[in-house]
MARLO-423928 format. One record per residue (C-alpha): residue in one letter; x, y, z; residue number from 1. Coordinates in Angstrom, 2 decimals, always signed. Layout:
residues N
<rec rest="a" east="X" north="Y" up="Z" nr="NUM"/>
...
//
This chain:
residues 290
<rec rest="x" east="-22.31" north="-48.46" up="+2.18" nr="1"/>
<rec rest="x" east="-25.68" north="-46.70" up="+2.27" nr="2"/>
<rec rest="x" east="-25.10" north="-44.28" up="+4.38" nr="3"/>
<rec rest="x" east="-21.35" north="-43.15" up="+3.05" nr="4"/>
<rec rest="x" east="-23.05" north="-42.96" up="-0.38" nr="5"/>
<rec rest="x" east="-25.62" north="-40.11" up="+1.20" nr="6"/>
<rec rest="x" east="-22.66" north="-38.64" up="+2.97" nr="7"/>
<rec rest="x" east="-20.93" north="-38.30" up="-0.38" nr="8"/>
<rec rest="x" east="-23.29" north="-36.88" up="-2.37" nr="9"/>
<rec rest="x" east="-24.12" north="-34.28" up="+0.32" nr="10"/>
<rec rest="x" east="-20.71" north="-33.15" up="+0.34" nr="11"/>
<rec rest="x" east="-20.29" north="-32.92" up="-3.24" nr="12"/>
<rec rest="x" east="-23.75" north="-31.14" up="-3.55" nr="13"/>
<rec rest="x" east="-22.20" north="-28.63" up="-0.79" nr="14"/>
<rec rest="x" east="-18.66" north="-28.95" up="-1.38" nr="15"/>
<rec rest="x" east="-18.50" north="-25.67" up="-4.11" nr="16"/>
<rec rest="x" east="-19.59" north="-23.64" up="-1.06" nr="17"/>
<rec rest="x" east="-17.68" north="-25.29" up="+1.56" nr="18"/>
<rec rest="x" east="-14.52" north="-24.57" up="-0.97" nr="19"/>
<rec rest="x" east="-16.52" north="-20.49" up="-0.84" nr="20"/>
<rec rest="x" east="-16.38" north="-20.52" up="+2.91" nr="21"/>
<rec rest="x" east="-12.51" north="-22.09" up="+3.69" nr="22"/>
<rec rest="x" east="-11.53" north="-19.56" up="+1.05" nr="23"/>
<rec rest="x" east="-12.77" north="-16.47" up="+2.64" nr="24"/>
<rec rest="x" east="-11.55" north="-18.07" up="+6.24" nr="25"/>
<rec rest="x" east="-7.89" north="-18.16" up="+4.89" nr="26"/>
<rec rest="x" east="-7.83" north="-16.03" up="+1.98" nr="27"/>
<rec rest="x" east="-5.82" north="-19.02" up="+0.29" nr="28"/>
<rec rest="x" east="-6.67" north="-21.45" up="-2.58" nr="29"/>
<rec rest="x" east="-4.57" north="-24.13" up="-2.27" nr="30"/>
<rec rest="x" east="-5.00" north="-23.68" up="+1.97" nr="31"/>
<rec rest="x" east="-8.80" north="-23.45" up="+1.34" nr="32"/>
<rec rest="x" east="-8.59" north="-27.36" up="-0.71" nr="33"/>
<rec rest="x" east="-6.72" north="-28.79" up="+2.06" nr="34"/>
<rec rest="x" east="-9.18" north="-27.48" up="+4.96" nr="35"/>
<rec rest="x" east="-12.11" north="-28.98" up="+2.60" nr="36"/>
<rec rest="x" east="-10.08" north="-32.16" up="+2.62" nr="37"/>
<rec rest="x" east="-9.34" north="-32.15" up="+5.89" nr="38"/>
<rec rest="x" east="-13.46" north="-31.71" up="+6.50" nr="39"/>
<rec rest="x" east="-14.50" north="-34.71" up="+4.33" nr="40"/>
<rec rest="x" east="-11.86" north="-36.95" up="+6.14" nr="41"/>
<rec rest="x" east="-13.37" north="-35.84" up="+8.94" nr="42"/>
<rec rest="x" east="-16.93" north="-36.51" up="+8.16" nr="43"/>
<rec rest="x" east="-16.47" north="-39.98" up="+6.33" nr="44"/>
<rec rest="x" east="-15.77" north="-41.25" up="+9.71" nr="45"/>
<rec rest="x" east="-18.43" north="-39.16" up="+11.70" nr="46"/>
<rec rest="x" east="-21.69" north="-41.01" up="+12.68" nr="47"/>
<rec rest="x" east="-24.54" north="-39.25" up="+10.44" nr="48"/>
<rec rest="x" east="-27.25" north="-41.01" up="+12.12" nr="49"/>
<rec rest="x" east="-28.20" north="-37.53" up="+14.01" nr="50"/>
<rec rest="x" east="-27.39" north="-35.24" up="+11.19" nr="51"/>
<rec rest="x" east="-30.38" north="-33.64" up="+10.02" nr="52"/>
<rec rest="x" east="-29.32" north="-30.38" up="+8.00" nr="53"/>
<rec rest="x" east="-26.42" north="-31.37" up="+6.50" nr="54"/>
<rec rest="x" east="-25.72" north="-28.17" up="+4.81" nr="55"/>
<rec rest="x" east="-25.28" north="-26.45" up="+7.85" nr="56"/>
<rec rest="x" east="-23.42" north="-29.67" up="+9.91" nr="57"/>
<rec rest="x" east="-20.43" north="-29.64" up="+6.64" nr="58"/>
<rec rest="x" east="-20.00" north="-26.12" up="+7.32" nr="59"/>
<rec rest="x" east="-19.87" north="-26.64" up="+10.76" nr="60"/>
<rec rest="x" east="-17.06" north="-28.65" up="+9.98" nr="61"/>
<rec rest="x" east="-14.78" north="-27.09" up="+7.41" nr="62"/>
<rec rest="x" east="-15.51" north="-23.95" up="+9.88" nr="63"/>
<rec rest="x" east="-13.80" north="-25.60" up="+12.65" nr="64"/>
<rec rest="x" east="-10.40" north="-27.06" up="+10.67" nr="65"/>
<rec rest="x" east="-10.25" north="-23.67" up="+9.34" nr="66"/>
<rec rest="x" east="-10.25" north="-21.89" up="+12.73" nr="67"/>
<rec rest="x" east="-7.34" north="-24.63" up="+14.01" nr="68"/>
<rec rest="x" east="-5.41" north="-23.82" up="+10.70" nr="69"/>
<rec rest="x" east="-5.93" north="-19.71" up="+11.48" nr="70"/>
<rec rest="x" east="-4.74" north="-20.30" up="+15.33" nr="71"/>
<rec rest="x" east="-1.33" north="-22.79" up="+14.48" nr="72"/>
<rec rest="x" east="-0.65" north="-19.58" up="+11.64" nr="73"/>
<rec rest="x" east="-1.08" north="-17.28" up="+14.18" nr="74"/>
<rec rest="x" east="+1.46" north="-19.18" up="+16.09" nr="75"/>
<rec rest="x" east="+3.76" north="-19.58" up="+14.01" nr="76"/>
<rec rest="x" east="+3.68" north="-15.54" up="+13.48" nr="77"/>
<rec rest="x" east="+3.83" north="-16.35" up="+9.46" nr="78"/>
<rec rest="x" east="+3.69" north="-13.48" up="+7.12" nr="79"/>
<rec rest="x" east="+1.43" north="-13.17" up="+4.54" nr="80"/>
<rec rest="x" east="+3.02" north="-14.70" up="+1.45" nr="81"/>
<rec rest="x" east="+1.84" north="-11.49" up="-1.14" nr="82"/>
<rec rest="x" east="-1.80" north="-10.48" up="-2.62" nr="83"/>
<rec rest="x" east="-4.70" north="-13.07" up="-3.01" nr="84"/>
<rec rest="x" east="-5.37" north="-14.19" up="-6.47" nr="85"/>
<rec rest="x" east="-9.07" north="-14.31" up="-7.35" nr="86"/>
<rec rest="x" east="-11.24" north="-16.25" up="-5.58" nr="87"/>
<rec rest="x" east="-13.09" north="-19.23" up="-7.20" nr="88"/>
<rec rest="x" east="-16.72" north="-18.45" up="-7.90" nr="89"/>
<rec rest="x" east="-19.30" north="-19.24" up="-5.16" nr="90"/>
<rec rest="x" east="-22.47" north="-20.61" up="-5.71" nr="91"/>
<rec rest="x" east="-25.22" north="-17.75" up="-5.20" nr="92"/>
<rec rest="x" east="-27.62" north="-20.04" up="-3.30" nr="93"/>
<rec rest="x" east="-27.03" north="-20.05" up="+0.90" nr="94"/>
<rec rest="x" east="-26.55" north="-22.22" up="+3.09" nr="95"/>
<rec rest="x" east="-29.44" north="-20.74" up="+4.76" nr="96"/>
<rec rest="x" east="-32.18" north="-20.08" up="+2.05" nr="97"/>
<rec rest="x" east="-34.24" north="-17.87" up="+4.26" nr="98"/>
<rec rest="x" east="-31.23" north="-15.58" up="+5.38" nr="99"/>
<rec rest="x" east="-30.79" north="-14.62" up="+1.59" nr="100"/>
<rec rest="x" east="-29.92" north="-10.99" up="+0.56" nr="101"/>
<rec rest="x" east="-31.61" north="-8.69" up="-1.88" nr="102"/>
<rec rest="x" east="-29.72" north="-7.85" up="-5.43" nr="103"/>
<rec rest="x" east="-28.84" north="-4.31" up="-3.53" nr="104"/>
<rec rest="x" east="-27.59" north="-6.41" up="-0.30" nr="105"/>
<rec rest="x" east="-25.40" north="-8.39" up="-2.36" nr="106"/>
<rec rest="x" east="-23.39" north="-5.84" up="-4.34" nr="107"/>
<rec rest="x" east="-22.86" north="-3.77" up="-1.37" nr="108"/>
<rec rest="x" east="-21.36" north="-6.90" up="-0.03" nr="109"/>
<rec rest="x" east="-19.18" north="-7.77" up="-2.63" nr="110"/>
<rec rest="x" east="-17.97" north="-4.57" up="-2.50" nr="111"/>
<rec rest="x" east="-17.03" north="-4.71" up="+1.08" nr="112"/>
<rec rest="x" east="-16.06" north="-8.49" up="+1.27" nr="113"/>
<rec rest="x" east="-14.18" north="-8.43" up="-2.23" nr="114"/>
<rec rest="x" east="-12.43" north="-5.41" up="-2.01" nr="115"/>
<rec rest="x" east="-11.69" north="-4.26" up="+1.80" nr="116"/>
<rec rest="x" east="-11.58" north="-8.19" up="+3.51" nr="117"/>
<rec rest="x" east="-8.89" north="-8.62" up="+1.07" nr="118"/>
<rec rest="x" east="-6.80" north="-5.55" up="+2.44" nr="119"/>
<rec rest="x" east="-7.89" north="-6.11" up="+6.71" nr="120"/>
<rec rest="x" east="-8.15" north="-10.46" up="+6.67" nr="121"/>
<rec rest="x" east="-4.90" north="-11.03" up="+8.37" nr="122"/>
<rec rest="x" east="-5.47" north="-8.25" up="+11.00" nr="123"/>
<rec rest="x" east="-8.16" north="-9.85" up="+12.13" nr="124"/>
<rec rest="x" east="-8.22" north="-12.83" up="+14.93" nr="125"/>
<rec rest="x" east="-8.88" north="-16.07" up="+13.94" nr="126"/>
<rec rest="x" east="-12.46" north="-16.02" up="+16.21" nr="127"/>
<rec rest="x" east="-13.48" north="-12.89" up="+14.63" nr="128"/>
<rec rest="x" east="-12.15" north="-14.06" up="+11.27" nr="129"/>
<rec rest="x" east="-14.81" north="-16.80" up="+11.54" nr="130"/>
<rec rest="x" east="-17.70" north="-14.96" up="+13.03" nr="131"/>
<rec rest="x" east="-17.66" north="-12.23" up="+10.30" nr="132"/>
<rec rest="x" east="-17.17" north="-14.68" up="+7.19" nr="133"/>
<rec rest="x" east="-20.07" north="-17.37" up="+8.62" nr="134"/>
<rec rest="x" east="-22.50" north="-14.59" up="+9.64" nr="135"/>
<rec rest="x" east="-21.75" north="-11.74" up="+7.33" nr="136"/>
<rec rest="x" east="-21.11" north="-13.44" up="+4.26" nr="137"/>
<rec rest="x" east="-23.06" north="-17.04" up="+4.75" nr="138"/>
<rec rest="x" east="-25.74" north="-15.86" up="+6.98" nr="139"/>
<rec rest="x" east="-24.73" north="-18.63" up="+9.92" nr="140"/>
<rec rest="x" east="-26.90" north="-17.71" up="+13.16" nr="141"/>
<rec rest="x" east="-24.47" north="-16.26" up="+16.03" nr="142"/>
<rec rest="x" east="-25.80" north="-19.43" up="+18.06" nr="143"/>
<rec rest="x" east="-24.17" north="-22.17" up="+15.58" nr="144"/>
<rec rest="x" east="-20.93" north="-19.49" up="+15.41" nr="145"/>
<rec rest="x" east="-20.72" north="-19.66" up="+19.29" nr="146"/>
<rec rest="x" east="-20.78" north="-23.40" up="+19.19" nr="147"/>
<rec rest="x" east="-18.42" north="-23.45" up="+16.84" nr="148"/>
<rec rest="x" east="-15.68" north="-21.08" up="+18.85" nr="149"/>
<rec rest="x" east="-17.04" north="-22.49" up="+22.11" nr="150"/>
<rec rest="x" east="-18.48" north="-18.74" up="+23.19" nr="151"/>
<rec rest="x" east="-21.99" north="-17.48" up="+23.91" nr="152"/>
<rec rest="x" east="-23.97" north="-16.26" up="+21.08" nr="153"/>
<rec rest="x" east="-23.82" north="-12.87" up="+22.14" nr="154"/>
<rec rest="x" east="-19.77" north="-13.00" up="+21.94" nr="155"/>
<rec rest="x" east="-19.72" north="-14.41" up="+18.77" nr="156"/>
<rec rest="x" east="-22.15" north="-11.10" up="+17.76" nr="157"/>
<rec rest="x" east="-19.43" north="-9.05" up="+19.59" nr="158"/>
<rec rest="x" east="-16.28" north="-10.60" up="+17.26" nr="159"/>
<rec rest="x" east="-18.84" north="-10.23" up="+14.45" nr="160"/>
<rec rest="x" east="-19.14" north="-6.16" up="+14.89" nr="161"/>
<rec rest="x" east="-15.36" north="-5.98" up="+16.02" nr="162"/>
<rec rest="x" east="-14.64" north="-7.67" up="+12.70" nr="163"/>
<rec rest="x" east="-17.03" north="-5.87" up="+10.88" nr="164"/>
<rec rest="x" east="-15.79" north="-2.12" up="+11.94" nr="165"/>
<rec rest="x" east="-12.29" north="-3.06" up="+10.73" nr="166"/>
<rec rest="x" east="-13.52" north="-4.04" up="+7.32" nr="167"/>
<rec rest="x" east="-15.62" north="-0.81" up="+7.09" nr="168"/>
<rec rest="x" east="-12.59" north="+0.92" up="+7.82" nr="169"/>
<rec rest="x" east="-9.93" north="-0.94" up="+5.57" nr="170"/>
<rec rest="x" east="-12.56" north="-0.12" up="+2.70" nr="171"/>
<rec rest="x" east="-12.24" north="+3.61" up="+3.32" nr="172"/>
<rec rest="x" east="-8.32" north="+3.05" up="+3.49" nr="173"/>
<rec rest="x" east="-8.84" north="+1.52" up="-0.13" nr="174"/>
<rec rest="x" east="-9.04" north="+5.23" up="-1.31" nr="175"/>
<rec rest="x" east="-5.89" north="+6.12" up="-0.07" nr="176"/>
<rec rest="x" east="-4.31" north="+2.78" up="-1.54" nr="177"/>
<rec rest="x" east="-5.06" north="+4.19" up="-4.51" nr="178"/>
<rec rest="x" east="-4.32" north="+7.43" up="-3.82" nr="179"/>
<rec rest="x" east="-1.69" north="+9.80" up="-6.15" nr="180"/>
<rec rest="x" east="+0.55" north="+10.18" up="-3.20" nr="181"/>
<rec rest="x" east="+0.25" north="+6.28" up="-2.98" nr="182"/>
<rec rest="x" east="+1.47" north="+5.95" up="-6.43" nr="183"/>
<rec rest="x" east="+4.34" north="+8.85" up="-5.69" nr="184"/>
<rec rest="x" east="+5.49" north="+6.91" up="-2.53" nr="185"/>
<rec rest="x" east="+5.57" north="+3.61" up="-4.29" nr="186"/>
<rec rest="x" east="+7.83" north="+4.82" up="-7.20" nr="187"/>
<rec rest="x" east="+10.23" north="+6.63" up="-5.16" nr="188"/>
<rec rest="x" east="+10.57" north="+3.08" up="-3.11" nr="189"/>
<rec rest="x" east="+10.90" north="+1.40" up="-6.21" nr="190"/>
<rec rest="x" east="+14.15" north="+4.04" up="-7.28" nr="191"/>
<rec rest="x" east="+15.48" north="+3.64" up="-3.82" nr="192"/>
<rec rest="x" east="+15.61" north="+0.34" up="-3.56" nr="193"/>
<rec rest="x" east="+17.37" north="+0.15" up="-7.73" nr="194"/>
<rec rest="x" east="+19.27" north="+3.28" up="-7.15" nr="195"/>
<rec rest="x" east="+18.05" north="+4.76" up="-9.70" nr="196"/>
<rec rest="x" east="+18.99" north="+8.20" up="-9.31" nr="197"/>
<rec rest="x" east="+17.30" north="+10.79" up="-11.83" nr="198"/>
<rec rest="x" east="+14.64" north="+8.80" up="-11.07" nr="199"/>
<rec rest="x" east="+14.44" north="+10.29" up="-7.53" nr="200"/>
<rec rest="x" east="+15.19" north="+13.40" up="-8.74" nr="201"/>
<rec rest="x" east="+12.33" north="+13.55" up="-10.79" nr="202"/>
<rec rest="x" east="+10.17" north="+12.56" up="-7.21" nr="203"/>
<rec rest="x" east="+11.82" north="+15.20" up="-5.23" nr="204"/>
<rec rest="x" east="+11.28" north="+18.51" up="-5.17" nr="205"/>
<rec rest="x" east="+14.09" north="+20.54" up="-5.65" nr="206"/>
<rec rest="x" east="+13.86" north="+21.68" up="-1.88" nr="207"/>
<rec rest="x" east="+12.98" north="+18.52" up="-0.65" nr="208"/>
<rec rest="x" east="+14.16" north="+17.83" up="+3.02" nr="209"/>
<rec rest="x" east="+14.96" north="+14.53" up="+5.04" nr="210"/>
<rec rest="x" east="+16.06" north="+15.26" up="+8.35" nr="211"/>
<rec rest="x" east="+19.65" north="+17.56" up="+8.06" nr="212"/>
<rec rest="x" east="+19.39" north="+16.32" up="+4.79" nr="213"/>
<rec rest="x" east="+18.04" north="+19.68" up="+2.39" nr="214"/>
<rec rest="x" east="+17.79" north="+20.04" up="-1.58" nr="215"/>
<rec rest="x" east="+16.75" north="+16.88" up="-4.45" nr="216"/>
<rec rest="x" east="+20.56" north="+16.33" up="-5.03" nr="217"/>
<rec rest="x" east="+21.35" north="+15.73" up="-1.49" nr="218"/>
<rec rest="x" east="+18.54" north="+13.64" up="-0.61" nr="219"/>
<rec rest="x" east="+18.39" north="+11.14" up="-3.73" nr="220"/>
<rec rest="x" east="+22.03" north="+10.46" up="-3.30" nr="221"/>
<rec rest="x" east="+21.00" north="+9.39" up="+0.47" nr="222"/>
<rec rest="x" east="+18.48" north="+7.26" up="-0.25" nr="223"/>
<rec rest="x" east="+19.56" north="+5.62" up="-3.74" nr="224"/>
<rec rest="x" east="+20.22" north="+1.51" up="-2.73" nr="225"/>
<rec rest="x" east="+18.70" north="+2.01" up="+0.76" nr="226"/>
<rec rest="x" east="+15.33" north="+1.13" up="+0.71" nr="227"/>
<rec rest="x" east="+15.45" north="-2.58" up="+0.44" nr="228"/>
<rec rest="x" east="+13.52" north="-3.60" up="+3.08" nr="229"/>
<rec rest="x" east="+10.78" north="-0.81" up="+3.54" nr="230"/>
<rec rest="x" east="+7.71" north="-2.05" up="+2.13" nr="231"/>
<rec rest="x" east="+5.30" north="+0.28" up="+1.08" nr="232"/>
<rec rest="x" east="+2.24" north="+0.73" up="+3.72" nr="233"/>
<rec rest="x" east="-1.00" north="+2.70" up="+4.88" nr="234"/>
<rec rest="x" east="-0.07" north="+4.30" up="+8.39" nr="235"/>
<rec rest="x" east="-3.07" north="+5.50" up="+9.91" nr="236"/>
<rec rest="x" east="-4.86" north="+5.48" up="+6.44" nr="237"/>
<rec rest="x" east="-2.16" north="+7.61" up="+4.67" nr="238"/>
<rec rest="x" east="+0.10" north="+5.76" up="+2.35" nr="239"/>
<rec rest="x" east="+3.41" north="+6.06" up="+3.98" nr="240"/>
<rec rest="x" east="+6.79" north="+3.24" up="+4.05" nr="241"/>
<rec rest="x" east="+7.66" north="+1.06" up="+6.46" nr="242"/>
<rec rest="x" east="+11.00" north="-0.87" up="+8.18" nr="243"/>
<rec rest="x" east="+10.39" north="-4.02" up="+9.78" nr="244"/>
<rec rest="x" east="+12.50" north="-6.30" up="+11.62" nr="245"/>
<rec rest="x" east="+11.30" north="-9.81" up="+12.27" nr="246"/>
<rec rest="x" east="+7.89" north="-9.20" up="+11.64" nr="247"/>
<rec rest="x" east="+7.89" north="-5.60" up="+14.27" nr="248"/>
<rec rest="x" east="+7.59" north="-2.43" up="+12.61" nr="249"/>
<rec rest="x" east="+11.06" north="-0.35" up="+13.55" nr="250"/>
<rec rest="x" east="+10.71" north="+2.42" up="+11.33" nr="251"/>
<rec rest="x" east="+7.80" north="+4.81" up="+9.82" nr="252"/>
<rec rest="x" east="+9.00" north="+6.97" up="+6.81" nr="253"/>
<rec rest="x" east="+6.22" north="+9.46" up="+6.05" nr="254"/>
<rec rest="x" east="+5.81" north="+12.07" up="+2.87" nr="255"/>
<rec rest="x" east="+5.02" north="+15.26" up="+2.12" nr="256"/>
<rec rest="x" east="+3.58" north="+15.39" up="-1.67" nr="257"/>
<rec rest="x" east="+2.98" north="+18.89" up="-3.09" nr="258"/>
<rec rest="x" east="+2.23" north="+18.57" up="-7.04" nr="259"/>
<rec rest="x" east="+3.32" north="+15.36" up="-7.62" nr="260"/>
<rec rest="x" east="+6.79" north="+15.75" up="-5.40" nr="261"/>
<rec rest="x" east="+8.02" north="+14.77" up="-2.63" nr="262"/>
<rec rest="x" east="+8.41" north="+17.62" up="-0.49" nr="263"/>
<rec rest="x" east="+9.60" north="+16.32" up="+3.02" nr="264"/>
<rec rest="x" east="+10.66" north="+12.60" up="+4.01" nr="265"/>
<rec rest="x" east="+10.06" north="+12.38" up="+7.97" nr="266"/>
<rec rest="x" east="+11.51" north="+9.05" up="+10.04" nr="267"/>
<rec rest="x" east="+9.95" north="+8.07" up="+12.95" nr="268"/>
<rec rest="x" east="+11.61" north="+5.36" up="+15.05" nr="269"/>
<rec rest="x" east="+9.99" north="+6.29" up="+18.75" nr="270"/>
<rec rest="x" east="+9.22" north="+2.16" up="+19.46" nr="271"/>
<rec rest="x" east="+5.98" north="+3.92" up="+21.83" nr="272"/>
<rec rest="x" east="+4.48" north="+5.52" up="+18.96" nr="273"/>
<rec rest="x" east="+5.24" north="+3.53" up="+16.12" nr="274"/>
<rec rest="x" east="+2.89" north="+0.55" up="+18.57" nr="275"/>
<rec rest="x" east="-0.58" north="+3.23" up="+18.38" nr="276"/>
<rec rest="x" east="-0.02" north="+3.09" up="+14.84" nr="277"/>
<rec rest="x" east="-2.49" north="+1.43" up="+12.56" nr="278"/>
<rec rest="x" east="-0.52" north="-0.36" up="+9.22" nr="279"/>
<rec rest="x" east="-1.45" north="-1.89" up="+6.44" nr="280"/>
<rec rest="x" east="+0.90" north="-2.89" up="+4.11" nr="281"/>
<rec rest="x" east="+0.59" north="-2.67" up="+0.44" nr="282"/>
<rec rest="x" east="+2.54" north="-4.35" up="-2.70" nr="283"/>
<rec rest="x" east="+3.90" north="-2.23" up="-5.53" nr="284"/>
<rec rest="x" east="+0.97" north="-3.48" up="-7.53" nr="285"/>
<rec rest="x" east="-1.50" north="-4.98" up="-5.27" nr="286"/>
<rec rest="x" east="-2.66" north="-5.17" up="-1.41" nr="287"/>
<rec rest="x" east="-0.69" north="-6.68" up="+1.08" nr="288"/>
<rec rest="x" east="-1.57" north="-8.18" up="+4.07" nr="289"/>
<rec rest="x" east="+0.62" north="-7.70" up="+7.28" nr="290"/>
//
């Protein structure tokens, strides 16, 4: 009775950040409860006798049901279900005191955690999901992220980088997301797909070309009611619209935006080039994750 007393008072004097670290694992609320859940059902009927730094055991824990939860969702090839809400607030103190970051540390972080993770998370594999978050974010030693993942500390550093470049990059994608031509390509989705017709006219420039398909007339009346299931995107970095047929991108619409109009509407549907191509998908009014 003791000893599950501790235990539970550990885990609620932990359990704010353990909610902080399942949260930025699967970029889920309601997913990031359950994995804590999961961890203290786990733990009530672990022997503590050897535990020692219980801080870092617990995240041990809820690490490892979040990296099973990431691998069966990567198996089941689900789609992201739309943006992330806001995350919960995390506690500012670490898990590991020492590994702590200055004031100037920890904005640059938030800005690349709070803003780019939220665009890249689900392009990343579960293992270098985890290594990034624990390392990057809660200052977990590569050694205790290999153990987790069952890989040498040096590979967990690897996933870490590999992780870490694709965040780096998604954040200078995040200036194209918000781009004009972003906000040009979204709205003449958004007419397509109602068929609202002066609407694209007032997107197109009056020369405005689409394959055989030449002058604002011509085109809007081609694509008014067709663009129900092209979902707006970053291809390469440059916001762009994209057909997708169970879950595989099939087609690439690109734009050509000269003062505010579109100019040019290009299709590519080449299956060998449309696999080189880096997407990101993006909602009308918030990120997407693909």
């Amino acid at each position: 009775m003791v000893e599950h007393d501790w235990l539970s008072e550990r885990f609620a004097e932990h359990q704010g950040r353990l909610q902080a670290v399942a949260y930025r694992m699967l970029g889920s609320p309601s997913e990031a409860e359950d994995a804590v859940q999961e961890a203290w059902l786990r733990v009530s009927r672990a022997d503590t006798g050897q535990v020692d730094n219980p801080a870092g055991w617990l995240t041990t824990v809820v690490a490892r049901v979040c990296l099973n939860m990431l691998e069966a969702r990567r198996t089941r090839r689900e789609e992201s279900a739309g943006a992330l809400p806001p995350e919960p607030a995390a506690p500012h103190a670490s898990l590991h005191p020492a590994s702590q970051a200055g004031p100037e540390d920890e904005a640059l972080l938030a800005d690349s955690v709070g803003v780019a993770l939220m665009v890249v998370l689900d392009t990343l594999t579960p293992a270098e999901r985890l290594a990034f978050v624990l390392h990057d974010v809660f200052a977990v030693s590569f050694d205790e992220i290999g153990a987790i993942i069952d890989r040498s500390s040096a590979a967990a550093r690897q996933l870490a980088s590999r992780a870490r470049r694709r965040v780096q990059g998604a954040a200078m994608a995040s200036d194209a997301a918000r781009s004009p031509k972003r906000e040009v390509v979204a709205a003449f989705l958004a007419a397509s797909r109602t068929g609202d017709f002066a609407a694209l006219l007032e997107l197109l420039d009056p020369d405005a070309v689409a394959g055989e398909i030449r002058g604002a007339h011509a085109v809007a009346a081609f694509f008014a009611g067709r663009a129900q299931a092209a979902r707006l995107a970053l291809v390469d970095g440059v916001p762009a619209a994209v057909w997708s047929h169970r879950g595989r991108p099939r087609a690439v619409f690109t734009f050509a935006v000269s003062g505010g109009r579109i100019t040019r509407v290009t299709v590519d549907a080449d299956p060998d080039r449309l696999r080189d191509l880096d997407i990101v998908f993006l909602g009308a009014d918030a990120k997407e994750r693909r």
